[in-house]
C-alpha positions in Angstrom: 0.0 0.0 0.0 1.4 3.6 -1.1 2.1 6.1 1.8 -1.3 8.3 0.5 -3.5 5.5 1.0 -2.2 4.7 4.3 -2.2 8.5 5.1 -5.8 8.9 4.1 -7.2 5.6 6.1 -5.2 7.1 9.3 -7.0 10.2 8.3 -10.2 8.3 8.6 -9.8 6.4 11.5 -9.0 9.2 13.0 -11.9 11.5 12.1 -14.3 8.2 12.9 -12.8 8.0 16.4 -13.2 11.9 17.4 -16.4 11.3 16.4 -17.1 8.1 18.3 -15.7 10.4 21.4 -17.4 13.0 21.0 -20.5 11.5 21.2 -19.6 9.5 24.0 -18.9 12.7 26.0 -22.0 14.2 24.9 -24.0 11.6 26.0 -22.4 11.3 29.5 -22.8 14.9 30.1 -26.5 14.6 28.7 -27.8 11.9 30.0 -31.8 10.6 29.6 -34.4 12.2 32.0 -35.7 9.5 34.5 -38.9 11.4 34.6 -41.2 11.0 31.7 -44.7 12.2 30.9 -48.3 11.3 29.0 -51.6 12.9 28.7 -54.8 11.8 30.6 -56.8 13.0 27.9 -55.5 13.5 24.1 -56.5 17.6 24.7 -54.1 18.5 26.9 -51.7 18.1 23.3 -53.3 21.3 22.6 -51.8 22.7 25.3 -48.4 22.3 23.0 -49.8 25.1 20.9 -48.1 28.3 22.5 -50.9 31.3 22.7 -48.0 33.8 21.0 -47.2 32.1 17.3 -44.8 34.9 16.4 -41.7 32.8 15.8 -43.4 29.2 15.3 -44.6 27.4 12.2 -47.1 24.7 13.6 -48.6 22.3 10.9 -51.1 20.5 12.8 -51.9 17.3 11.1 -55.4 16.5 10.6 -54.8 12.5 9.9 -51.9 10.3 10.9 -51.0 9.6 7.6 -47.4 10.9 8.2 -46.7 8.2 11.0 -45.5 5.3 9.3 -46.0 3.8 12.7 -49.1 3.3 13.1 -50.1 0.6 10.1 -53.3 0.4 10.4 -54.2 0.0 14.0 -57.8 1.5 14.8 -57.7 4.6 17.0 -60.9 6.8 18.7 -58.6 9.8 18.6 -55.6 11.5 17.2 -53.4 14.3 17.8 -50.1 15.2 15.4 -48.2 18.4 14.5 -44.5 19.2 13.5 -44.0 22.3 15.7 -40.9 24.7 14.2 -38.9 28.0 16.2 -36.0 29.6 17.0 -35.8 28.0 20.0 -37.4 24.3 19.3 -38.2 21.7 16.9 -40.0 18.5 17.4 -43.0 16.6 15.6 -45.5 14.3 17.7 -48.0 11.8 17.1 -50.4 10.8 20.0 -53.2 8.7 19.8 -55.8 7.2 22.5 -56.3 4.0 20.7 -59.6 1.7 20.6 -58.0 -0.6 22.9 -54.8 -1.5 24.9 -53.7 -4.0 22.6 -53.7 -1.9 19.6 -51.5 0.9 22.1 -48.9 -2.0 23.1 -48.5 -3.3 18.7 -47.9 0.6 18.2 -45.1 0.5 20.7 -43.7 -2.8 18.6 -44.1 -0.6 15.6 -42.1 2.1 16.5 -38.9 0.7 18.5 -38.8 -3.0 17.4 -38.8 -4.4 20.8 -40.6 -7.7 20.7 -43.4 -7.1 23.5 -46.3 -9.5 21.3 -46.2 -12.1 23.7 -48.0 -10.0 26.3 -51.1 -10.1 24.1 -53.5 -10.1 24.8 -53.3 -7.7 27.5 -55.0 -8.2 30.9 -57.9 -6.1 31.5 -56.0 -5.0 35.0 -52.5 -4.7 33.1 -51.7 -0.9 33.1 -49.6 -1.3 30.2 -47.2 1.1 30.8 -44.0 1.1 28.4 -41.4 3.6 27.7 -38.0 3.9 25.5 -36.0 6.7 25.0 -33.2 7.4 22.6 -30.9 9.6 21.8 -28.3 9.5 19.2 -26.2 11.7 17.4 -28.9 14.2 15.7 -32.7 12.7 16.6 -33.8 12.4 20.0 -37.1 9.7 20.2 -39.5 9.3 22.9 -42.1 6.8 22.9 -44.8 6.2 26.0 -47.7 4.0 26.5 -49.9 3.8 29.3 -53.3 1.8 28.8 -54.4 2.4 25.4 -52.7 5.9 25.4 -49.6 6.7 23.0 -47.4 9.4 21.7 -44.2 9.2 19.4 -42.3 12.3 19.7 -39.0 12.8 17.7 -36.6 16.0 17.7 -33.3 17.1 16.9 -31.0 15.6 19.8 -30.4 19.5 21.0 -33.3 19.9 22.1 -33.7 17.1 24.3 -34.1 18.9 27.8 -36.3 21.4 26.3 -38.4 18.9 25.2 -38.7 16.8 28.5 -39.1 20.5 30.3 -42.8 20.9 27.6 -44.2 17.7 27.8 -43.5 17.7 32.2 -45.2 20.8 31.8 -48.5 20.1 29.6 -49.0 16.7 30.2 -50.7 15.5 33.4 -49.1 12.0 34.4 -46.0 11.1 35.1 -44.7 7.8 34.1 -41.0 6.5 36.0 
């Protein structure tokens, strides 16, 4: 191998390893929130609309047609908007689904985690899940409880403020 080659592959490895540390530092100053939070009732998602629009761009979406998540799965109700400022970015899909069932396959949908062998669900099972990711530009939140949902998804910056909305709109808090 020519001394350029080798050059450019140190090069690489080298630029792929800052980055690998970088992102490891990140994440240990960053860390996850231990608190997280769903609605009681799908309106309090309205409460994510800020009275002053000024600096937002809020397209509220009137089907979940954008969720390629949700695959079919019957829902009573269903809130979604991609929500734009200066200061934060973040689209949501929440849904209070016909049944718990249909809440628990939409968690499957959206993280992969193999939780099928639950179903069907106990009328007395609270069917609570959660998973939280963050990687190196989306942040992801998913929570269940019962047969209510929400998939929220942001640029990884804005993590904290993200946590800091929903612990402020929605009404139960899920550990």
């Amino acid at each position: 191998m020519n001394k350029p080659k080798k050059k450019m592959i140190g090069i690489c490895a080298a630029l792929f390893l800052g980055v690998v540390v970088a992102w490891f530092i990140y994440a240990l100053l960053h860390p996850l929130p231990r608190e997280y939070y769903i609605f009681q009732d799908i309106d309090e998602c309205e409460n994510l609309i800020p009275s002053d629009q000024a600096d937002a761009h809020i397209d509220r979406y009137d089907t979940p047609d954008q969720d390629k998540s949700l695959k079919g799965l019957p829902y009573d109700r269903f809130f979604g908007m991609s929500f734009e400022s200066s200061s934060l970015e973040y689209e949501i899909f929440a849904y209070e689904f016909e049944d718990a069932d249909s809440a628990l396959k939409y968690f499957v949908n959206v993280t992969g985690k193999n939780y099928e062998e639950r179903l069907p669900l106990d009328e007395e099972d609270e069917n609570i899940l959660l998973s939280a990711s963050s990687g190196m530009l989306q942040y992801q939140v998913v929570v269940v409880c019962r047969n209510r949902a929400y998939l929220l998804t942001a640029p990884n910056r804005y993590a904290d403020e993200i946590n800091e909305l929903l612990g402020n709109t929605f009404s139960q808090e899920i550990s």
